[in-house]
DSSP file (Angstrom, degrees, kcal/mol; ACC not computed):
  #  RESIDUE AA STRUCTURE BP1 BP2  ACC     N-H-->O    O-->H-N    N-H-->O    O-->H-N    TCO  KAPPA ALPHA  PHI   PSI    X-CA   Y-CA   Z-CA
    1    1 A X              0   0    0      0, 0.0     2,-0.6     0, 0.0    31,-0.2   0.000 360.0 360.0 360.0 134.4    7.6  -20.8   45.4
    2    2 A X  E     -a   32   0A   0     29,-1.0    31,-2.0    52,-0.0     2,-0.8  -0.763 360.0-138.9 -93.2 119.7    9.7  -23.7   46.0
    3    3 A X  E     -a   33   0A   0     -2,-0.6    51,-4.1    29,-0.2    52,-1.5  -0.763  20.7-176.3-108.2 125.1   11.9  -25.2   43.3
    4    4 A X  E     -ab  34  55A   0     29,-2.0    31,-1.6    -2,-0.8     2,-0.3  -0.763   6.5-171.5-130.6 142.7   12.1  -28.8   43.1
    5    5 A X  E     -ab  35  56A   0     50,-0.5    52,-2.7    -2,-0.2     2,-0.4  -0.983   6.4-164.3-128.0 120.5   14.5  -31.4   40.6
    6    6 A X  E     -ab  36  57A   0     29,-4.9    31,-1.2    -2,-0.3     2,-0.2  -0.863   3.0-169.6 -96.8 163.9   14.1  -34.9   40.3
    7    7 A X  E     +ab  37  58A   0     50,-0.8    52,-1.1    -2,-0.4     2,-0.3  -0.817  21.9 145.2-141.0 103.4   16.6  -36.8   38.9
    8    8 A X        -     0   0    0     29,-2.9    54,-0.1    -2,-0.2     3,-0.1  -0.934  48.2-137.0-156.0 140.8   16.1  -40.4   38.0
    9    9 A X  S    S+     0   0    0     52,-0.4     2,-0.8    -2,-0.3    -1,-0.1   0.946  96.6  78.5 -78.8 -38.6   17.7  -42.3   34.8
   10   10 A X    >>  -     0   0    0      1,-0.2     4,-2.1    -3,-0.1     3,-2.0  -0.528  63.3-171.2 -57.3  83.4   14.1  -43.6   34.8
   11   11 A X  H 3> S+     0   0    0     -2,-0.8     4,-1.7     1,-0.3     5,-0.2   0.919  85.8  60.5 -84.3 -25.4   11.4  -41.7   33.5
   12   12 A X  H 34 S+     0   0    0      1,-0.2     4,-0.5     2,-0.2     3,-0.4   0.953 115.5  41.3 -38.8 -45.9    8.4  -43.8   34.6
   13   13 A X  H <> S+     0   0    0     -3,-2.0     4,-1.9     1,-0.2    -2,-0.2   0.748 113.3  55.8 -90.8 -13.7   10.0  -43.0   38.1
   14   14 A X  H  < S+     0   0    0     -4,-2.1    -1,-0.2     1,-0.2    -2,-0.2   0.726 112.3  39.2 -77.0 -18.5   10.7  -39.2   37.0
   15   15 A X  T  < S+     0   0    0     -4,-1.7     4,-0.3    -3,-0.4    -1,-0.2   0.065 117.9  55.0-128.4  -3.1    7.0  -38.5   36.1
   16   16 A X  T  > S+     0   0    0     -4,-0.5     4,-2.4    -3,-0.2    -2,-0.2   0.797 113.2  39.3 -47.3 -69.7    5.8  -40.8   39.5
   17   17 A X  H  X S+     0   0    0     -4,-1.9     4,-0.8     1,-0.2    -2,-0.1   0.458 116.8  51.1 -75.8   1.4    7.7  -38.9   41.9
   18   18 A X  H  > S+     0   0    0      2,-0.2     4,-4.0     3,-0.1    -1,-0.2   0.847 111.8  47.6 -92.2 -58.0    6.7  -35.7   39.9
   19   19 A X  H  > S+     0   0    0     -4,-0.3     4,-1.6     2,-0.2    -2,-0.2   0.888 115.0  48.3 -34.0 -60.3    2.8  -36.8   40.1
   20   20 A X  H >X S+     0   0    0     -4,-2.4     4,-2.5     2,-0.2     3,-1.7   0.985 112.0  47.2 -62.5 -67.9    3.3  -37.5   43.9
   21   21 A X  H 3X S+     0   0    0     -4,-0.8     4,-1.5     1,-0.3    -2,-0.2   0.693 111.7  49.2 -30.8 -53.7    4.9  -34.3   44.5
   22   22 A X  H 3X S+     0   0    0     -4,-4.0     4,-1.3     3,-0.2    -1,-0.3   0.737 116.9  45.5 -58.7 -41.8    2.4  -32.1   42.6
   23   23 A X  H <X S+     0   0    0     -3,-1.7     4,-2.8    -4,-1.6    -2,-0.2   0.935 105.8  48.4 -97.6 -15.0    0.1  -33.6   44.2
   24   24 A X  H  X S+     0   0    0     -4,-2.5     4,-2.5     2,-0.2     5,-0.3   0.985 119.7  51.3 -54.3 -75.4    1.3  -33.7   48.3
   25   25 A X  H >X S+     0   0    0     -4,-1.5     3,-5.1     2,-0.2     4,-0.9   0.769 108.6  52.8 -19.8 -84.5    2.1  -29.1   47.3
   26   26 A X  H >< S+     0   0    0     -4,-1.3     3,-3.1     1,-0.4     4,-0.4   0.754 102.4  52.7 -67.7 -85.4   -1.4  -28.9   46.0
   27   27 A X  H 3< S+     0   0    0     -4,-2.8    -1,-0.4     1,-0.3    -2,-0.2   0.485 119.6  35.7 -25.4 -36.5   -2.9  -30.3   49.0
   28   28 A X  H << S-     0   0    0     -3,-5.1    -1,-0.3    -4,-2.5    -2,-0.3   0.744 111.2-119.3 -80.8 -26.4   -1.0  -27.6   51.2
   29   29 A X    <<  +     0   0    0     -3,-3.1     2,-0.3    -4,-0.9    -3,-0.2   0.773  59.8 154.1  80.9  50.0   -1.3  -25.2   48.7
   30   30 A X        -     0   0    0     -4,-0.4     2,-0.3    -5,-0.2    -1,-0.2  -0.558  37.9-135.9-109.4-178.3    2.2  -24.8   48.3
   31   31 A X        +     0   0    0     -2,-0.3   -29,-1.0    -6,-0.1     2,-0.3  -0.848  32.8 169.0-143.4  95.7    3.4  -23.5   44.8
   32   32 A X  E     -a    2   0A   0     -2,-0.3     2,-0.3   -31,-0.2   -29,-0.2  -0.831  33.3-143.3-126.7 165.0    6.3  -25.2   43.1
   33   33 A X  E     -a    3   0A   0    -31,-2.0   -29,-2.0    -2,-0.3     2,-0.5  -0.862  23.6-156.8-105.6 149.8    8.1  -25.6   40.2
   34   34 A X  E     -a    4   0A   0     -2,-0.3     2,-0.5   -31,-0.1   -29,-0.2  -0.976   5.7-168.8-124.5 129.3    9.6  -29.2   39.0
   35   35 A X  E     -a    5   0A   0    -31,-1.6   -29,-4.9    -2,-0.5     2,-0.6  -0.764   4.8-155.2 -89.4 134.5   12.2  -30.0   36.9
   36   36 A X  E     +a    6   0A   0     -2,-0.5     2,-0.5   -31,-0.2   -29,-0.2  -0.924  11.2 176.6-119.3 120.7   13.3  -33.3   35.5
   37   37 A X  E     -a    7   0A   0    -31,-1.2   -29,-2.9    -2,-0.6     3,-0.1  -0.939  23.6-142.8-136.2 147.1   16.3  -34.3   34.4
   38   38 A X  S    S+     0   0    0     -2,-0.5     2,-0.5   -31,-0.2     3,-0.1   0.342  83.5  15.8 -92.1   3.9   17.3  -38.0   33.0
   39   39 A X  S  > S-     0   0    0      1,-0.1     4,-1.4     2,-0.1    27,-0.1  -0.958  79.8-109.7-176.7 170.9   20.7  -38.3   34.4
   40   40 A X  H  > S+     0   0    0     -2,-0.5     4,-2.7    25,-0.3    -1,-0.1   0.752 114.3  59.5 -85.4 -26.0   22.8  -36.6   37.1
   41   41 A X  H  > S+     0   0    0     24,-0.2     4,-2.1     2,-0.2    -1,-0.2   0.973 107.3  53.8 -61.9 -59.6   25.3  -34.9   34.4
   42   42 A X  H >> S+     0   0    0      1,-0.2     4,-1.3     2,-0.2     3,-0.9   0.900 105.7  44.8 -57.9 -59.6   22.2  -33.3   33.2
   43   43 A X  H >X S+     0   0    0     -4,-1.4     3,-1.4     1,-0.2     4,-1.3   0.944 113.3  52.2  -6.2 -83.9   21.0  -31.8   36.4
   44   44 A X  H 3< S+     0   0    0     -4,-2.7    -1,-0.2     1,-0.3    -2,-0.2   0.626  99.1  64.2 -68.9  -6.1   24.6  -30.5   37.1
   45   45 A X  H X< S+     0   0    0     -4,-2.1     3,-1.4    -3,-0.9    -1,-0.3   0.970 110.1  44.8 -24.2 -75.1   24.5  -28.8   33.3
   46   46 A X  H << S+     0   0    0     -3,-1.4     2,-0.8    -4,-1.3     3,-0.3   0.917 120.2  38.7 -56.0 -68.8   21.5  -26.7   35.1
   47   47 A X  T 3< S+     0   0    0     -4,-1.3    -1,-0.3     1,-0.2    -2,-0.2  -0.235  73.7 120.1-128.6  55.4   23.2  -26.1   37.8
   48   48 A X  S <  S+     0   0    0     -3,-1.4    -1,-0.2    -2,-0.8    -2,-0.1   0.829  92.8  16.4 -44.9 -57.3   26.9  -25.4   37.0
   49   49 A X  S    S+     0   0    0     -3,-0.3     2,-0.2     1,-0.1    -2,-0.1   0.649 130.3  37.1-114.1 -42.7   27.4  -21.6   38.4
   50   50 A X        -     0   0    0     -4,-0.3     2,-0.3    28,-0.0    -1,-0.1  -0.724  65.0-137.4-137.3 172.1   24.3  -21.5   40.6
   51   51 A X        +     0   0    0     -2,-0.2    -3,-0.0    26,-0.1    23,-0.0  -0.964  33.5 163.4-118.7  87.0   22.0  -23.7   42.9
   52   52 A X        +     0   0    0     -2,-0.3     2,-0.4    29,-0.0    -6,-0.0   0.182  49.0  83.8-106.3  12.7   18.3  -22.6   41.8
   53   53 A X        -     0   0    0      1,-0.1   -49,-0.2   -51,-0.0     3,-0.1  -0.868  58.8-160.7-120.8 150.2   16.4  -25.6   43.4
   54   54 A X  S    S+     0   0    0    -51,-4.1    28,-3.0    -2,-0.4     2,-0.4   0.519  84.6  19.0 -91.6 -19.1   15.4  -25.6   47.0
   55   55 A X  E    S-bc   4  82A   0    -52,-1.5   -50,-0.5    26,-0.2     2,-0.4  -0.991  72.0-166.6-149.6 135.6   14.8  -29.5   47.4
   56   56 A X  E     -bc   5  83A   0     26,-3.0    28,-1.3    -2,-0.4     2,-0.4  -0.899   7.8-156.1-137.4 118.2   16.6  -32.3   44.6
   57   57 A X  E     -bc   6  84A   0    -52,-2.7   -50,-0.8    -2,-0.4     2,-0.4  -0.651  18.6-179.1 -79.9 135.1   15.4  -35.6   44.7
   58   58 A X  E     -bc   7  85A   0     26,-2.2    28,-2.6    -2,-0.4     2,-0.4  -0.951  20.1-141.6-135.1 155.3   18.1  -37.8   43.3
   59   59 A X        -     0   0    0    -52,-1.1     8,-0.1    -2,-0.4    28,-0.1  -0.752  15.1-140.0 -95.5 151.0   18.2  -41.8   42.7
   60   60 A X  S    S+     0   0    0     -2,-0.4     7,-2.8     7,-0.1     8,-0.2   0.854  83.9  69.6  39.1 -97.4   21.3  -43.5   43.4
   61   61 A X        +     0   0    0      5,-0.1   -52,-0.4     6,-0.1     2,-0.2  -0.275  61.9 140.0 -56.2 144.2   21.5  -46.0   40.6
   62   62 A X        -     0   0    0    -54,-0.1     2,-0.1   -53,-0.1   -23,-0.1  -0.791  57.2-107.2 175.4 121.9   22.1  -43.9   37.4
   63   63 A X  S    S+     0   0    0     -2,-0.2     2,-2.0     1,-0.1   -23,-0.3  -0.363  94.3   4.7 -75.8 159.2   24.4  -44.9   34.6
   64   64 A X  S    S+     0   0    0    -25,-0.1     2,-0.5    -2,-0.1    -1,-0.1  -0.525 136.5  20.4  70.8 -81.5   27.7  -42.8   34.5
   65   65 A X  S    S-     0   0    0     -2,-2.0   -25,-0.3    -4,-0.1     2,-0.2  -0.885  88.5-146.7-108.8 158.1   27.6  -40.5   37.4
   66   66 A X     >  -     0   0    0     -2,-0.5     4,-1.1   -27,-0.1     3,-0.4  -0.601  35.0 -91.9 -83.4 166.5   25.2  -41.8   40.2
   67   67 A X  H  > S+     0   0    0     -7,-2.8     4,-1.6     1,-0.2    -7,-0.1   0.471 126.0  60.3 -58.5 -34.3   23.2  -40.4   42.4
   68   68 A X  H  > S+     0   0    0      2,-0.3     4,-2.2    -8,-0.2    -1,-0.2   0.847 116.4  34.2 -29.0 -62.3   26.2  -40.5   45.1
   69   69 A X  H >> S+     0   0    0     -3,-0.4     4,-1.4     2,-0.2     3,-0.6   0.978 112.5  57.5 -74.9 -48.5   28.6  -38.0   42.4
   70   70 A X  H >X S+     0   0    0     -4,-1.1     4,-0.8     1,-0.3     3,-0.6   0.878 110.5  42.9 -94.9 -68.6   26.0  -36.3   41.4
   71   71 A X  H 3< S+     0   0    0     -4,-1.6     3,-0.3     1,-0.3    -1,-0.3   0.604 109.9  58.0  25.9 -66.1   25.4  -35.4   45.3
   72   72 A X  H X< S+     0   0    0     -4,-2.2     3,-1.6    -3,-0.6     4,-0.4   0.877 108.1  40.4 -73.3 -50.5   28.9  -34.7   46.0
   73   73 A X  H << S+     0   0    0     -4,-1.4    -2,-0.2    -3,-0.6    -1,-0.2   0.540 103.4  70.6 -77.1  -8.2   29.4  -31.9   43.4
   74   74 A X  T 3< S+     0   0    0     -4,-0.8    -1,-0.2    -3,-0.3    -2,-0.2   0.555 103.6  43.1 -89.2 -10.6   26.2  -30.6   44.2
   75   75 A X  S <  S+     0   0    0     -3,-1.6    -2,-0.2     1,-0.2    -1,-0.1   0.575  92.2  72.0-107.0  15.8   27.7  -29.6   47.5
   76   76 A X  S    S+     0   0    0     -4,-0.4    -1,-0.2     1,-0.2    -2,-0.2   0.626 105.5  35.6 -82.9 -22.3   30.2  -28.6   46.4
   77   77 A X  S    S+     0   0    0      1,-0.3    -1,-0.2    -4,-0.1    -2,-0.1   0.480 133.4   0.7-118.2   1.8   28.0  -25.1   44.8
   78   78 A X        -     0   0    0    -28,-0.1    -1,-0.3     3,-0.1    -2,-0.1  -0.362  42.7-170.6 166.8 136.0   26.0  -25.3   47.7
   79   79 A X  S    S+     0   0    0      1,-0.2    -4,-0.1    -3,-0.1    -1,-0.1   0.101  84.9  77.7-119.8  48.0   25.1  -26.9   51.1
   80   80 A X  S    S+     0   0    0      2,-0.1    -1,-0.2     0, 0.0    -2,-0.1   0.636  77.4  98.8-102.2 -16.0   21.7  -25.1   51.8
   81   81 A X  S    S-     0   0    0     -7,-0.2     2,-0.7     1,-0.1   -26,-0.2  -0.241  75.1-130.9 -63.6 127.6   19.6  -27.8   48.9
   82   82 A X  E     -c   55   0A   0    -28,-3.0   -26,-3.0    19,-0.1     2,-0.6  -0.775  21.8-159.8 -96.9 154.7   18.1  -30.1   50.4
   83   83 A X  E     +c   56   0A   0     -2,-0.7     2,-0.4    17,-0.5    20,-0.4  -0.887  11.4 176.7-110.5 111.7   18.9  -33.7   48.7
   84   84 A X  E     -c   57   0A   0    -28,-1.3   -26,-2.2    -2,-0.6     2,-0.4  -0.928  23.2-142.8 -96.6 138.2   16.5  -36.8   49.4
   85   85 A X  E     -cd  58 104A   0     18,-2.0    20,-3.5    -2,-0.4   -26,-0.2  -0.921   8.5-160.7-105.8 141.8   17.6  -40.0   47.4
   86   86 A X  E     + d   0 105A   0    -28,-2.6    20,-0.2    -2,-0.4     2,-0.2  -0.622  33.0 129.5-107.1  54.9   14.9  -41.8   46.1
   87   87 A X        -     0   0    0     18,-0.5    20,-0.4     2,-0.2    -2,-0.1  -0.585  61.0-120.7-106.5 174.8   16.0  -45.7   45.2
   88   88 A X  S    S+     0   0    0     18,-0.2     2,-0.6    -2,-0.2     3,-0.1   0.236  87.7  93.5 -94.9   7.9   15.4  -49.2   45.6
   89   89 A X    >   +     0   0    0      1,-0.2     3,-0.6     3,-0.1    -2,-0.2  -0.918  45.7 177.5 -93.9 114.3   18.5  -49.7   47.0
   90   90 A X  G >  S+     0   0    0     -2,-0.6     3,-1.3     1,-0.2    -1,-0.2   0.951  72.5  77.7 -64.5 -51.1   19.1  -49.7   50.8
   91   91 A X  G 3  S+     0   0    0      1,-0.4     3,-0.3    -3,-0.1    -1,-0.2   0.444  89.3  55.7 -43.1 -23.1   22.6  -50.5   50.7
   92   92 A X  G <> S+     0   0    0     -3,-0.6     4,-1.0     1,-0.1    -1,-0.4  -0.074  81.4 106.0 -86.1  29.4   23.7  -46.8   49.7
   93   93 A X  T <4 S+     0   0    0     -3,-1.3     4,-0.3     2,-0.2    -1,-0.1   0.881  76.4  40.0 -65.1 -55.4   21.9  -45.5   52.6
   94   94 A X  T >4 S+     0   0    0     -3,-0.3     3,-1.2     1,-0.2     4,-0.3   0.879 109.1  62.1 -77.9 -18.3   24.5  -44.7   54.8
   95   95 A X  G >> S+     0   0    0      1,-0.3     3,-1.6     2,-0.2     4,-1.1   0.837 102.6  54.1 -29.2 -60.7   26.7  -43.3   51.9
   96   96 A X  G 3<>S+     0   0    0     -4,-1.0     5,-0.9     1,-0.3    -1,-0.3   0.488  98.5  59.1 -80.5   6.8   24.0  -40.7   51.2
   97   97 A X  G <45S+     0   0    0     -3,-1.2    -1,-0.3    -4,-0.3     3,-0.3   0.484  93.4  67.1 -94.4  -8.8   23.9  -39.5   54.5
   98   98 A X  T <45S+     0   0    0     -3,-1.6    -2,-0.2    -4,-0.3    -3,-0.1   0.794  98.6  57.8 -83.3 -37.4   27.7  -38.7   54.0
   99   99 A X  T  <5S-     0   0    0     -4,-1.1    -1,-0.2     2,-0.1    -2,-0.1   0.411 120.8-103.8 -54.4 -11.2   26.5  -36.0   51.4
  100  100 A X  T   5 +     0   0    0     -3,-0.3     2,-0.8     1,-0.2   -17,-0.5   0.840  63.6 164.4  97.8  18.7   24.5  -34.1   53.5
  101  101 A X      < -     0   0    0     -5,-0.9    -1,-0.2     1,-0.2   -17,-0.2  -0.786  35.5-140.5-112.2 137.4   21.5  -35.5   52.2
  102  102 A X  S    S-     0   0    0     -2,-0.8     2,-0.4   -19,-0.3   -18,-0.2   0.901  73.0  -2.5 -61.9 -82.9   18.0  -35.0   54.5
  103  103 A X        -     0   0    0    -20,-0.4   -18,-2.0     2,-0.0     2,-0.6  -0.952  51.8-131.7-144.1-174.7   16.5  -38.4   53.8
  104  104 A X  E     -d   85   0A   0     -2,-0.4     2,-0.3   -20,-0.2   -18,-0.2  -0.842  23.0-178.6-112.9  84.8   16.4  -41.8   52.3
  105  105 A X  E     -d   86   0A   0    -20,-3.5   -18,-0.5    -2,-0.6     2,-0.2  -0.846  19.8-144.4-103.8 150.8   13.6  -43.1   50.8
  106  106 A X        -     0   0    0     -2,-0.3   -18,-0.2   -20,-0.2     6,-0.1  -0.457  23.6-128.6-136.5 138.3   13.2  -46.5   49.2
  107  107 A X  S >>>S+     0   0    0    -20,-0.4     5,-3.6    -2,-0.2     4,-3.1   0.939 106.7  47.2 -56.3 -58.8   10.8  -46.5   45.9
  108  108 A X  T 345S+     0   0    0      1,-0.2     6,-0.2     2,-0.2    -1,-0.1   0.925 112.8  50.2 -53.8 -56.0    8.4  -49.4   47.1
  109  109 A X  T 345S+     0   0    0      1,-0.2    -1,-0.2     2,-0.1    -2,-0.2   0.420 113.1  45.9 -79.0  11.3    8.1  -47.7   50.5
  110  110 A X  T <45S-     0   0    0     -3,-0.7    -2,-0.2    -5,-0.1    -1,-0.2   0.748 116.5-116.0 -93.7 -69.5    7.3  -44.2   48.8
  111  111 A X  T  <5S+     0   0    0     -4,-3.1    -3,-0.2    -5,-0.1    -2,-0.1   0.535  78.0 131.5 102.2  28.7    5.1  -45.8   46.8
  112  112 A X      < +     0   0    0     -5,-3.6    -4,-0.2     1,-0.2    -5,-0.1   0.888  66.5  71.4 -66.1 -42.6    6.5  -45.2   43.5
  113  113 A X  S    S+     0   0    0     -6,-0.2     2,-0.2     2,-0.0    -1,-0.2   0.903  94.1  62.3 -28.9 -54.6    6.1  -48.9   42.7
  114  114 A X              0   0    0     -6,-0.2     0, 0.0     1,-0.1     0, 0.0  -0.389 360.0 360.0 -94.6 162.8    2.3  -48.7   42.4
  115  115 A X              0   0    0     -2,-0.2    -1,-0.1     0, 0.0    -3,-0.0   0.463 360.0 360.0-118.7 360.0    0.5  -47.0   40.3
């Protein structure tokens, strides 16, 4: 089973990428669990002592910590997760590759935008 977090300040975009996710698995027949968390503090709450997700999708923009800190202390407890950011920003792009993180997808070109 694969254990999946988004993390998005946004919950329209937290319950999108969730939708999408659930539905990409089911096609394969893959079996995951998802977790949602509303801010990157919250996320590292969960995962304080241990690293129980296989894959964390993170946004970028995020009031307080962004996705960037939030990133950084999460390799700090482990550097087998993989991390995708998910934003509308390009400009942190190369920045999230400086975390270790697997890729960079743009909301509109995901297809979070649409509905």
């Amino acid at each position: 089973m694969f254990r999946i977090a988004i993390c998005d300040d946004e919950e329209y975009f937290r319950n999108r990428e969730k939708k999408l996710i659930e539905q990409y698995m089911g096609k394969r027949k893959y079996d995951c669990l998802i977790d949602l968390y509303a801010s990157g503090e919250k996320l590292l709450e969960r995962t304080d002592t241990d690293m129980p997700y296989d894959v964390i999708f993170l946004d970028i923009s995020m009031e307080e910590m962004d996705g960037l800190q939030t990133a950084g202390r999460i390799r700090k407890l482990s550097e087998n997760v993989y991390i995708v950011f998910v934003t509308a920003y390009i400009t942190y792009a190369l920045d999230g590759y400086k975390v270790g993180a697997v890729r960079y997808l743009l909301k509109e070109e995901a297809g979070l935008w649409s509905i």
